[in-house]
LUMRO-144453 format. One record per residue: residue in one letter; z, x, y of N, C-alpha, C, CB in turn. Coordinates in steps of 0.05 Angstrom, whole numbers, plus 5000, padded with zeros to 4 digits. Glycine has a CB too. Example, Ala and Ser with C-alpha at 12.3 -4.5 7.8 and 13.67 -1.06 7.14 Angstrom:
2
A515652644886515652464910515652644934518152264911
S514252574955514352734979515752585001511452824988
END
This chain:
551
X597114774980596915064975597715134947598515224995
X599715014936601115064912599614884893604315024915
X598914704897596514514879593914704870595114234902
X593214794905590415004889591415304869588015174922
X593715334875593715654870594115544840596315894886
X595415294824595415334803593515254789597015284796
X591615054808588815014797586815294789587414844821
X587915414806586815784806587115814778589316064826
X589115774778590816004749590315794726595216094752
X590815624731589615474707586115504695590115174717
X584615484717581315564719581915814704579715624753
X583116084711582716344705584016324672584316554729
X585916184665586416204645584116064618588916124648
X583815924634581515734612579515884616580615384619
X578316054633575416274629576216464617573816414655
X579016634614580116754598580316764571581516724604
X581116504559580916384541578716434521580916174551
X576716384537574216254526573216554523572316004546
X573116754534572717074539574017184514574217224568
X576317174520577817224497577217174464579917094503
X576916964464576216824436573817044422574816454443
X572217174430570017254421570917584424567317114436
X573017644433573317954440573018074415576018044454
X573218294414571518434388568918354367573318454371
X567518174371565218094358563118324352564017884375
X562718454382560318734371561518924357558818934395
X564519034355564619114333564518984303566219224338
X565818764305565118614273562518504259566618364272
X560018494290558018504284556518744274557318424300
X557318964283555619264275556419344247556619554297
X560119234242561619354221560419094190565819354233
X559618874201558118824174554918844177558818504162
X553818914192551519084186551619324179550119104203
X553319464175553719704157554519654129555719894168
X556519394120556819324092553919254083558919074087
X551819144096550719014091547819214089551318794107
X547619374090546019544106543319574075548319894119
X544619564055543319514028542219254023545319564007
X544319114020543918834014541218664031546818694023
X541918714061539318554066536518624066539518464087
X536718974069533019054058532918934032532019444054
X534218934014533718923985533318593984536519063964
X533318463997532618193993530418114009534818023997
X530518294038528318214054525918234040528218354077
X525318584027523218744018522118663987524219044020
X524418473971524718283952522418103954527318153955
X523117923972521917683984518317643993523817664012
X518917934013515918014028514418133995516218334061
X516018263989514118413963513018273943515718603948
X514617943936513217853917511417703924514417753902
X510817553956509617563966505817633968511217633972
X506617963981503818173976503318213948504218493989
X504518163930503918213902503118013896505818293886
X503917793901501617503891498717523912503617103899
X498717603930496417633946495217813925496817743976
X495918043923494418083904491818143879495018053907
X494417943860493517813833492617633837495117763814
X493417433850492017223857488817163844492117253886
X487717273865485217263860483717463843484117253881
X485117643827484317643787484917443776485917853765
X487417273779488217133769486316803761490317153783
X485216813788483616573794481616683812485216323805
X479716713797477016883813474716683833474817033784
X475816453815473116223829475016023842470616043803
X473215903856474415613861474915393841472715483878
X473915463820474115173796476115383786470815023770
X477815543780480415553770481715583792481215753751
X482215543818483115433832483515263828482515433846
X481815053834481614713826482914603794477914613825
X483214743783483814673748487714743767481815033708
X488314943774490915033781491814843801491115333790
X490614723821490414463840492114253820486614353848
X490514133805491413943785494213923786490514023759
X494714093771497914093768499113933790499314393770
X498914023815500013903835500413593836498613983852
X498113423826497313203820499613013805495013253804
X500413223784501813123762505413133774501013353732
X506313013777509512903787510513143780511312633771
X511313203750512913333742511713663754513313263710
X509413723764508013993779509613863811503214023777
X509213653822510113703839513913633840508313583856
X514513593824517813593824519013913822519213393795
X517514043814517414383816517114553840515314483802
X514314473851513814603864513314533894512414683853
X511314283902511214213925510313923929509714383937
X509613883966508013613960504713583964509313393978
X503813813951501513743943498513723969502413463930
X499213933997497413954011495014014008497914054022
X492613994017490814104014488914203983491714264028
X490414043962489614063933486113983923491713843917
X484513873948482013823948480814033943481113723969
X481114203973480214473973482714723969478614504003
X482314793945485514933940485915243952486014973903
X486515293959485415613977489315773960485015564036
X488516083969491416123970494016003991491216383973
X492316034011494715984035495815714018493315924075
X493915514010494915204001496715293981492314963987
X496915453961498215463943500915693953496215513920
X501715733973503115893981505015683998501616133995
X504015544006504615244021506515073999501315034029
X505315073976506014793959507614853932503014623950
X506915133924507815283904509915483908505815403894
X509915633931511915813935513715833958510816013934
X512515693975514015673997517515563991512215484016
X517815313971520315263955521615443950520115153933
X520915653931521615853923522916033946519615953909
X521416053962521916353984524416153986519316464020
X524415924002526415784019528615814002525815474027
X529015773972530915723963532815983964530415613941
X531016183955531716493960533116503985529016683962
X532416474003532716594031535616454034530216494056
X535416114021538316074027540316184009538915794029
X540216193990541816293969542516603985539916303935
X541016723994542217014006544016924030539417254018
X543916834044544716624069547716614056542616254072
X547216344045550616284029552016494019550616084002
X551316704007552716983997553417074016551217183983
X552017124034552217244056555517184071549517144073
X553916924082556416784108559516774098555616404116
X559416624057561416604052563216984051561016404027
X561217114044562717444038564217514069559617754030
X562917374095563517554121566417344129560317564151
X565817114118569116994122570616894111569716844135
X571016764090572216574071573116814055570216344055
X571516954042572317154023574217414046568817284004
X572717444067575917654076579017514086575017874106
X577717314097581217154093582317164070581616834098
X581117054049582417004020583117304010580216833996
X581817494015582817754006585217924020580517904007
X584917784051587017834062585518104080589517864040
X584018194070581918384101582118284131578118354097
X582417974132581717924157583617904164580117754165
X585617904158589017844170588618114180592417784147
X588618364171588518764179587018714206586019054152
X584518604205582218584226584018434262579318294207
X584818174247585718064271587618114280585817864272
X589318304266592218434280591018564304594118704258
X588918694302588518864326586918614353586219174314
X585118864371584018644387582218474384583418704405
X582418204371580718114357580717754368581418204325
X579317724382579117404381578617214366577917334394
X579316924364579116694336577016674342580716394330
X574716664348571516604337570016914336569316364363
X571817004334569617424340569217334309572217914349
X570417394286569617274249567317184246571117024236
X567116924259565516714253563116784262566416464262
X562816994292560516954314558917244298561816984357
X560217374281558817584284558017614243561017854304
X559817384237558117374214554717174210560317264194
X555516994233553716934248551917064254554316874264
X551717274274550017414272548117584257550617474279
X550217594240549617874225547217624205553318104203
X547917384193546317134178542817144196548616744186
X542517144220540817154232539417394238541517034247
X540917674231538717954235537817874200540718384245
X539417704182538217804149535717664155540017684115
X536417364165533417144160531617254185534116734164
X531517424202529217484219528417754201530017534256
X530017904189528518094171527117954146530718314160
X528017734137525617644111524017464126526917454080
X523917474152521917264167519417454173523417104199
X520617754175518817964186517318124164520418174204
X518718074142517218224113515718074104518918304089
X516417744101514417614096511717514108515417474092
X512217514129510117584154507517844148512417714183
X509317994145507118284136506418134106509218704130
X508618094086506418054066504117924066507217984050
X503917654080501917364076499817614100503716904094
X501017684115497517814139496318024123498318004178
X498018104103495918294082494818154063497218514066
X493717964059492517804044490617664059494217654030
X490617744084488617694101488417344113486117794083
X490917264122491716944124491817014146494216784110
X492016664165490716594187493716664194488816294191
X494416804218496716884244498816634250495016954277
X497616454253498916204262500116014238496616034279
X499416014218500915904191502316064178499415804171
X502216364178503316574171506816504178501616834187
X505516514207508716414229509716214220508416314262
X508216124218510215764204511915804190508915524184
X510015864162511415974138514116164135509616094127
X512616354153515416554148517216494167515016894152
X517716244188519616104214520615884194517715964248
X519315874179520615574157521815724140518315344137
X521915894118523216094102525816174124520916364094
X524716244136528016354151529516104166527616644180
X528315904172530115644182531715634164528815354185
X529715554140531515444120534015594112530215404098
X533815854110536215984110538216044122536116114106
X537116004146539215924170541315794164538215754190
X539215464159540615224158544215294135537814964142
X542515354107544115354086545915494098543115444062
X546115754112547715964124549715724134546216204148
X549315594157550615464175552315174153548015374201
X551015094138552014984115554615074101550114994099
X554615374092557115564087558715594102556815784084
X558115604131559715694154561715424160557615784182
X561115194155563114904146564414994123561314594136
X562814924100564614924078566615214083562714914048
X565515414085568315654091570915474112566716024116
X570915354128571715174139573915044126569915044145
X572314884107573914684091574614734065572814464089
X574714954064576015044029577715334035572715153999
X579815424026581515634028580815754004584315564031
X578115733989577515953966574615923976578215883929
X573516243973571616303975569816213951571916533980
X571116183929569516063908568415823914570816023886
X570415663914570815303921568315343956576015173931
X568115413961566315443996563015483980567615864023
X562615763969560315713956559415593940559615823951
X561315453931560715213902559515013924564215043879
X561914853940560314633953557014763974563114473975
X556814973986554415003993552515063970554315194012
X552415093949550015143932549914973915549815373921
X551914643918551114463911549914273933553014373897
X550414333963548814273979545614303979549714363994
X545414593969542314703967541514553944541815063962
X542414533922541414443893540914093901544314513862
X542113943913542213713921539113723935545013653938
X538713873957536413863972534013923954536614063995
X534514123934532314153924531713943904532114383915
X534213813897532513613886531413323897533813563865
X532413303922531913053937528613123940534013013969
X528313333953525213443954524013383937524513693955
X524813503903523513463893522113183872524313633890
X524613003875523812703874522012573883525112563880
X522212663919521112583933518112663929522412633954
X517812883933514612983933513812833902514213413934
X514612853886513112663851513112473860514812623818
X513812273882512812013885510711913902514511893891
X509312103915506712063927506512343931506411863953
X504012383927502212663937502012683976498112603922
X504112953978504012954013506712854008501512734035
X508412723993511312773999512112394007511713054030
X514112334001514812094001517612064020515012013972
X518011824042520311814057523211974039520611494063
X523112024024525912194017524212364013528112123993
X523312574013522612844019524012884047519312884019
X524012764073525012814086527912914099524112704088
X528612844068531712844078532913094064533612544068
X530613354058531713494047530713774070531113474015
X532314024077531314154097528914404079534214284118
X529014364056527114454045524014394046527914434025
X524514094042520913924053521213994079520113504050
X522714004102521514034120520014274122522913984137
X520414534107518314764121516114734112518815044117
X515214604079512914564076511814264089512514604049
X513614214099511113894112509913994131512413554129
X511214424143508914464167505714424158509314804178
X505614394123502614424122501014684136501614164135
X502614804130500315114131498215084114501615424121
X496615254126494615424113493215164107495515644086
X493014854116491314614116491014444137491814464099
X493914344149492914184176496114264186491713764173
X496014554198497914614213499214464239497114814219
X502114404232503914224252506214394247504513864244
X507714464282509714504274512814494284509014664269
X512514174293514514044292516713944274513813924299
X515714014244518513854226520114174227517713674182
X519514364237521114584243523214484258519714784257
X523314384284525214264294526914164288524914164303
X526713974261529313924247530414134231529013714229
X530114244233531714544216532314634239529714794196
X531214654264533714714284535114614292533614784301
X534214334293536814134308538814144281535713724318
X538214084263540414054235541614384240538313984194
X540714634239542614924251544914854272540315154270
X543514704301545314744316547814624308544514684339
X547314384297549914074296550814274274548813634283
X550414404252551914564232553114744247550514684211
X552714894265553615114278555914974301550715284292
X555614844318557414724326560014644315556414584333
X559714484286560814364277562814554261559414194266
X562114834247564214974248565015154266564315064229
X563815154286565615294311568915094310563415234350
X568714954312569214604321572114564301565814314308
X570414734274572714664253574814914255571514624218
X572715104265575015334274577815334285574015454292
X577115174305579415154318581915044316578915104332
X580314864288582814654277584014634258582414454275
X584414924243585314964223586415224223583814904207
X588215344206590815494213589315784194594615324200
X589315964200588916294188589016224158591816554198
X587216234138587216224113587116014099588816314106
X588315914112587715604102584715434105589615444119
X585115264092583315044096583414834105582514994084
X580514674123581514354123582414064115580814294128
X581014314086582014064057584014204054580013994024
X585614094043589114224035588314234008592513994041
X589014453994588614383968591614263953587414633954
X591114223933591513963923594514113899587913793905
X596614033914599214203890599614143872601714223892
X600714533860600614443822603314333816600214743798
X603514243792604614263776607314383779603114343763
X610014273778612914453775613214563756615414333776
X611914553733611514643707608514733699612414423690
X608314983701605214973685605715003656602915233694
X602314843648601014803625602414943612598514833622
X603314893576603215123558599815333556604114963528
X598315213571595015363553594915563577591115103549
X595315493599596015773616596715993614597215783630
X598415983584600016193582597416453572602816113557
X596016283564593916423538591916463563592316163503
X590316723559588016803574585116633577587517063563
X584916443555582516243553583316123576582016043526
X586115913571585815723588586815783609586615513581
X587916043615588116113646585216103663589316423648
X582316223649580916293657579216033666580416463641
X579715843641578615613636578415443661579915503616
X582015473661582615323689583015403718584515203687
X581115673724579415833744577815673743578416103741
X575315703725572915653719572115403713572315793702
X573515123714573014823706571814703733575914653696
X572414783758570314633781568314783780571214613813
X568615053771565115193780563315073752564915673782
X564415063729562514923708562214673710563214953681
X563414423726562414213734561014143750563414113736
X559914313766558814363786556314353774559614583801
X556214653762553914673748552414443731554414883733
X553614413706553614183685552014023697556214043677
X553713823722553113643737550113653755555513633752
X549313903776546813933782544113963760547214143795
X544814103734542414113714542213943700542114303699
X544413793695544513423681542213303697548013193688
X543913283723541813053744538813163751543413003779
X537913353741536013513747533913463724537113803750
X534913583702534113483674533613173672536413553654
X535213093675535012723673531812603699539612533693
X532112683718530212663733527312763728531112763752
X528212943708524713093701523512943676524813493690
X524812923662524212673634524712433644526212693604
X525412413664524012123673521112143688526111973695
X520212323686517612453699515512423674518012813710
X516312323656514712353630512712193629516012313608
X513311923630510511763632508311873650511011483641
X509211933674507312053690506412223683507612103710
X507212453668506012703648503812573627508812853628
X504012293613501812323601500212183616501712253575
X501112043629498011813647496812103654499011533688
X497712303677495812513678494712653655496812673691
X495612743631494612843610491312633601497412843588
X492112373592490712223591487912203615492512053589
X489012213637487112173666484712513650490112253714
X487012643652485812913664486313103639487513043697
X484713143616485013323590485213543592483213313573
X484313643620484013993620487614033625481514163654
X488413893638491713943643493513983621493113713656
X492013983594493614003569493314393566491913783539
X491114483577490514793571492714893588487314923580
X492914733610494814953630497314853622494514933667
X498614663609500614693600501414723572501514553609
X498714843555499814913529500714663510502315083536
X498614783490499414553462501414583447497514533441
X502914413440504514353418503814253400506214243420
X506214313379506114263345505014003338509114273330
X502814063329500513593325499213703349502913093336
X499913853367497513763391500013543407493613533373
X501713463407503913383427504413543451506413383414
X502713423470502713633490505313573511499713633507
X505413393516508413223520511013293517508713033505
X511213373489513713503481513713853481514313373451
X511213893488509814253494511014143522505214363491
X511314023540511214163569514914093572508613973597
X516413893559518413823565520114063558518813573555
X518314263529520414403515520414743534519314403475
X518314703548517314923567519914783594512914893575
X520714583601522414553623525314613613522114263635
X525014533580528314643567528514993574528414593524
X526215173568527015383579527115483608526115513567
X526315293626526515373655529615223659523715233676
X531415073652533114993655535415333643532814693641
X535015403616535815683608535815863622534615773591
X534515893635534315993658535816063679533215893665
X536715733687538815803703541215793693538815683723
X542215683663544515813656545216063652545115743639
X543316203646543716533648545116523669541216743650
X543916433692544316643723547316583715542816493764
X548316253713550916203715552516393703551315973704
X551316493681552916633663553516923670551716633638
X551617013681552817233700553917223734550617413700
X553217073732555616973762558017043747555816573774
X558716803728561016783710562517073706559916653681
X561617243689562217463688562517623712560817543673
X561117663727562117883755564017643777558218033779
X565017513756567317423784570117553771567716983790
X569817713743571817903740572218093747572117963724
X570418263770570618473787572818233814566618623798
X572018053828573618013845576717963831572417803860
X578017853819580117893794581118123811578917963758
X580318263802580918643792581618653816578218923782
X579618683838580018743857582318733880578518683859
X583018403869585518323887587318353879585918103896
X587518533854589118593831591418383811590618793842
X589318083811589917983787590117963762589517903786
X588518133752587118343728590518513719583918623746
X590418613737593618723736595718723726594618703749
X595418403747597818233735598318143706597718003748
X595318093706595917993672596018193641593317783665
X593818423658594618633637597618803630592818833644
X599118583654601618783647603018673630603418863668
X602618433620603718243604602418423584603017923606
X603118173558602518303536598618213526605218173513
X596918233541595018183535594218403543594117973539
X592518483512589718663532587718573539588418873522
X587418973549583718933553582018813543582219103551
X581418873515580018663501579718403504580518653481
X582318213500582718123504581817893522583618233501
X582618063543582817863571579017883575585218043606
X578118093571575018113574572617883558574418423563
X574817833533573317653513573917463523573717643485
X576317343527576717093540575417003560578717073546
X574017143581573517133605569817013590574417473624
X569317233571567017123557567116893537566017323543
X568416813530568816653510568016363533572316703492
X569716363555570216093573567516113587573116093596
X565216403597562316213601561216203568559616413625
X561516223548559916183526560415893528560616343498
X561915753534563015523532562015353544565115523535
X561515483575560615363596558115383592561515453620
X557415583586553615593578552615353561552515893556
X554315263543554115183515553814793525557615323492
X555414763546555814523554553914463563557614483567
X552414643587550214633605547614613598550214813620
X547414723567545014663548545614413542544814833520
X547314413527547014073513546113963530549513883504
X547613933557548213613586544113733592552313733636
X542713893595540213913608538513883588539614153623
X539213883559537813733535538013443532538713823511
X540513463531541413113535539812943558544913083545
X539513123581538412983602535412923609539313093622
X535013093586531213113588530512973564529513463586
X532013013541531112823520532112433536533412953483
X533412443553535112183557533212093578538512223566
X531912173594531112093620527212003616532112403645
X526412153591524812133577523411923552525512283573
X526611943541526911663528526211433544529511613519
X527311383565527911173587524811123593529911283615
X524011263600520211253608518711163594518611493611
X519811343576517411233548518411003532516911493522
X521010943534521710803516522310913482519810623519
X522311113476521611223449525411343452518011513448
X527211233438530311383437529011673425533211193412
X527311773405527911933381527612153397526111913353
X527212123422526612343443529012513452525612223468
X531912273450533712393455534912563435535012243463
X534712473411535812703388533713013393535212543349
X530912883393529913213392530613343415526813273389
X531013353428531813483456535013433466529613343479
X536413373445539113413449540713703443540213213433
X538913823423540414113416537314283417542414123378
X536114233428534814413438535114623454533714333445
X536614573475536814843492539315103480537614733526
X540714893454541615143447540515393431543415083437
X538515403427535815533414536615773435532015333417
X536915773463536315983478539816043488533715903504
X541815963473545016083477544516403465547915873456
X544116523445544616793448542916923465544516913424
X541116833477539416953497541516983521536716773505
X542016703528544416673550546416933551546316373543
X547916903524550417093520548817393521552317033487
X546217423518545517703523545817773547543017763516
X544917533565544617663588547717693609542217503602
X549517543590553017593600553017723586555517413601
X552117913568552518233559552218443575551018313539
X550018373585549318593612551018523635545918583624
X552718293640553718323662556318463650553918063681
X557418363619559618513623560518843604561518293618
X557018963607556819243611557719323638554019323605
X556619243651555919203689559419273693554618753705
X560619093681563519083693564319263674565318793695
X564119413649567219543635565519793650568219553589
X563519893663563420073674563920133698562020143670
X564019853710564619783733563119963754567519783735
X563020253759561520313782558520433780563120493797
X558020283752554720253756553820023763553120303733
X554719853781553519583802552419433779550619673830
X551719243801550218953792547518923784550318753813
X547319103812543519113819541919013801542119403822
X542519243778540419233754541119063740540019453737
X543418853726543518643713541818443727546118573708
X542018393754539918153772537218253767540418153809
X536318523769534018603773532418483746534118913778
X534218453720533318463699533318193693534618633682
X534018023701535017743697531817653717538917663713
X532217663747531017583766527417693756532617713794
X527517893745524917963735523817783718524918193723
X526417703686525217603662524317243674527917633631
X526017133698524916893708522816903720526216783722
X523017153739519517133748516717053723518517503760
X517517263710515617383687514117023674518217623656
X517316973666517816673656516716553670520116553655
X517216483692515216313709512816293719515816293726
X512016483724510016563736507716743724511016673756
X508716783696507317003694504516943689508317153675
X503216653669499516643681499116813715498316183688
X499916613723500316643753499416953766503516593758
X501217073757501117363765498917563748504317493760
X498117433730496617673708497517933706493717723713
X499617853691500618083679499918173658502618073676
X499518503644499818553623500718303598501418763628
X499018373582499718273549503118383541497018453522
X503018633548505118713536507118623545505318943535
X506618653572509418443593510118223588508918353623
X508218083588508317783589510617753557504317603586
X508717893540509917823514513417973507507517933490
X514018083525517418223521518818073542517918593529
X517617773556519017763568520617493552517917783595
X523717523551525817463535525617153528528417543550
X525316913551525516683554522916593530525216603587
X520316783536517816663525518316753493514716783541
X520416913486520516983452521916803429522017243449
X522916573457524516393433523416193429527316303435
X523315993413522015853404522915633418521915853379
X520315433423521415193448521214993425519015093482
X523514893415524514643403524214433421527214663394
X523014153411522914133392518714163386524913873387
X517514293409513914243400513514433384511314273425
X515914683371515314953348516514863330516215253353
X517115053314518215003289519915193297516715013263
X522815233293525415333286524415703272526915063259
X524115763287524016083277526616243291520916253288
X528416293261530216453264530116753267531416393249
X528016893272527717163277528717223303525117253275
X527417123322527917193349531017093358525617073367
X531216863342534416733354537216993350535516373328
X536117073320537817293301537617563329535717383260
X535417653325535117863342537217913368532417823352
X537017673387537217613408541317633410535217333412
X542017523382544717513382546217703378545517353369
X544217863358544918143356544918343387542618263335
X542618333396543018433416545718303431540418433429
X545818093443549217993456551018153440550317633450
X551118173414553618353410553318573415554718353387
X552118713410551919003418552719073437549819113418
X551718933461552218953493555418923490550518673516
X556318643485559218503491560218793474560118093475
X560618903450561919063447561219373465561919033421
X559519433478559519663484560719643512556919773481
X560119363532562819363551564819373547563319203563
X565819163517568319183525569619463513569718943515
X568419703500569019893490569620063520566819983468
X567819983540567120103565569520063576564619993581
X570819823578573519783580575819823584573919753575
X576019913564577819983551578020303567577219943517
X576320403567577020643583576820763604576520773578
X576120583620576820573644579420543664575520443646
X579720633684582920573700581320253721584420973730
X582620123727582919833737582819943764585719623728
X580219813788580719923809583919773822577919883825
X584619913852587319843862586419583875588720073883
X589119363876588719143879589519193913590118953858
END
């Protein structure tokens, strides 16, 4: 009798338990769908919109099937598919094929990148801020956090699953690849989501959590993209990235859609796995311990550079390290750039002649500014991680010392100019170096060693606008991304899109000169630096007069 009754109570406590654990979730689910309530139309309607807008242009863009087929090509060529895809259906090139092989990467990468912002903001970042300690005082169970930032990851990716959906059926695409597409776009973001939801796990900084997931994503995209340059249709390591899996559905050519399944089975085992870690690690903390300082800090600490510096030294190795190995991988793509040039002459029009007619060093110097590219973004990351500062009222702390505003604002700029500065060289170094290697020709590595610094005051322009963004602080971000995320479209895509003359030609990346297939024109470099100062001084003037929000 006394055996069962505590078997009773033991049963009731362990269903208890397990009840418990999740208590308050629908409110922490509803309460970050109201933070969020901006954020995810603006990425969904983002996503779907550029989408219906290439539907479009599209076809101004490419009116016949033989510029279809000339735009096909590319695909052919390694370094087209280390970009973009593995090359389905390039016989008969249709849109859906080029939505498959060309953009579908793109959406996916998007979708995760919102994903990882996402998951790390709903937990890692309110522990570390100390929000979620307020939250769990009350009635709040240890997985309600996790389950409902969870959730909330899965209403964003079924909303860019549902915008993108409308966009591709307005372009008049077949129902059943449509689905694919936009079920692969949102897997994939799933996945990355569930990727964050570990690393938040195993790092006690929200920084350190999205660093390792968006070196996870950068890793995948380049495993893909190795993979697909080594056979047309994608090569056994394509597989191992959850990015090839949405395009191996082969939409819009010989629809399958089973490698979906690995993007769910790889969701669940991620999802499990930080439930899993949940439980085994203590309120704020992490599963990696981090690693103790110093009984003495540095003399360079004292100084605002190297305080900042040594914030900011894992997130610039991070970086450095992904556009090195990235760069190095694409100039090793070089021989294969001319065997196709050679094979196929029209491929020199679509990628533009260089200085002699060096079309070679025209397309490598065209990848130096898609690499610029993403040091910008870095560079305004860089800068708006001085709003979180402020916020927790570190900013505070140090302004109460004897440093100012100025000061601490330049320093903060000075350490990404630095970091920008590194990330050029290491993605010059790596394209002149990986190039060399192919071709055999070293002199490849000098011209393309200081090449990408051609486009540093561009960089520092665009950490001008972020740190306008901040000395005004409550005129948002929005529009620094909007302006950034536009000039890469423009940059990228813009044949593509047929845009205006006028557009095409203001857009920032295409005004500087691609060293080494031009010649060195200092007009635009001058321009461009001028503009960075103007900006950097009118934030930090902005600064200066402003009150510091409360920490």
């Amino acid at each position: 009798m006394n055996a069962t009754l505590a078997t009773h109570r033991q049963d009731h406590r362990s269903a208890g338990s397990s009840a418990g654990s999740l208590t308050g979730t629908a409110r922490l689910f509803w309460f970050a769908l109201r933070r969020d309530r901006v954020r995810i139309p603006l990425w969904a309607l983002g996503i779907g919109g550029m989408i219906a807008y290439f539907g479009a242009v599209i076809p101004l863009a490419y009116p016949d099937q033989a510029a279809l087929q000339t735009r096909a090509n590319i695909m052919r060529d390694p370094s087209g598919a280390l970009l973009t895809g593995p090359g389905y259906g390039i016989d008969n090139y249709t849109f859906g094929a080029m939505v498959t092989n060309e953009l579908l990467g793109m959406l996916a990468v998007a979708a995760a990148l919102m994903s990882i912002f996402l998951v790390i903001r709903h937990t890692r970042a309110e522990e570390e801020s100390g929000r979620a300690e307020l939250v769990r005082a009350g009635v709040v169970g240890r997985r309600a956090p996790l389950t409902a930032a969870l959730l909330t990851l899965l209403v964003a990716n079924v909303a860019v699953g549902i915008t993108l959906c409308a966009g591709l059926l307005a372009s008049d695409l077949a129902l059943a690849d449509t689905l694919a597409v936009s079920a692969g776009t949102a897997l994939v973001g799933l996945v990355f989501g569930g990727a964050a939801a570990v690393t938040a796990q195993l790092s006690e900084h929200a920084r350190t959590a999205s660093g390792m997931a968006g070196a996870a994503l950068a890793l995948a995209f380049i495993v893909r993209g190795v993979g697909d340059a080594q056979s047309l249709g994608g090569s056994a390591l394509s597989w191992f990235s959850p990015i090839a899996w949405a395009q191996q559905t082969r939409a819009f050519t010989d629809l399958r859609w089973w490698p979906l399944l690995l993007c769910a089975g790889l969701l669940a085992v991620l999802l499990t796995f930080a439930v899993l870690l949940t439980e085994h690690r203590d309120f704020g903390a992490g599963l990696v311990p981090a690693r103790s300082g110093r009984g003495n800090a540095r003399k360079s600490l004292i100084d605002p550079v190297g305080l900042i510096l040594r914030m900011e030294r894992g997130s610039i190795l991070w970086w450095l390290t992904g556009l090195a190995v990235f760069a190095l991988l694409t100039g090793s793509m070089a021989q294969g750039i001319v065997e196709s040039f050679e094979a196929q002459p029209q491929l020199a029009a679509v990628f533009g002649q260089g200085a002699g007619g060096d079309v070679l060093r025209a397309t490598l110097a065209s990848f130096t500014a898609y690499f610029a590219m993403a040091v910008a973004v870095y560079a305004v990351v860089s800068i708006n991680r001085l709003r979180a500062e402020e916020a927790d009222g570190r900013t505070g702390a140090v302004l109460a010392t004897s440093v100012s505003r100025p000061r601490w604002l330049l320093s903060a700029l000075a350490v990404t100019v630095l970091g920008s500065t590194v990330m050029l060289l290491g993605t010059g170094l790596g394209l002149g170096g990986g190039a060399a290697i192919s071709l055999g020709d070293p002199a490849l590595v000098a011209d393309f060693a200081f090449a990408g610094l051609v486009y540093l005051p561009l960089v520092i322009g665009f950490a001008g606008l972020a740190v306008v963004s901040y000395g005004i602080l409550r005129a948002g971000r929005w529009w620094v991304w909007l302006i950034l995320i536009s000039s890469i479209i423009v940059g990228l895509y813009g044949p593509l899109l047929n845009l205006p003359d006028a557009v095409s030609d203001a857009e920032p990346f295409g005004l500087m000169p691609r060293v080494p297939a031009e010649e060195l024109e200092l007009l635009p470099i001058a321009g461009a630096a001028l503009v960075a100062l103007i900006l950097v001084a009118a934030g930090t003037l902005a600064f200066r007069r402003r009150d510091l929000e409360a920490g």
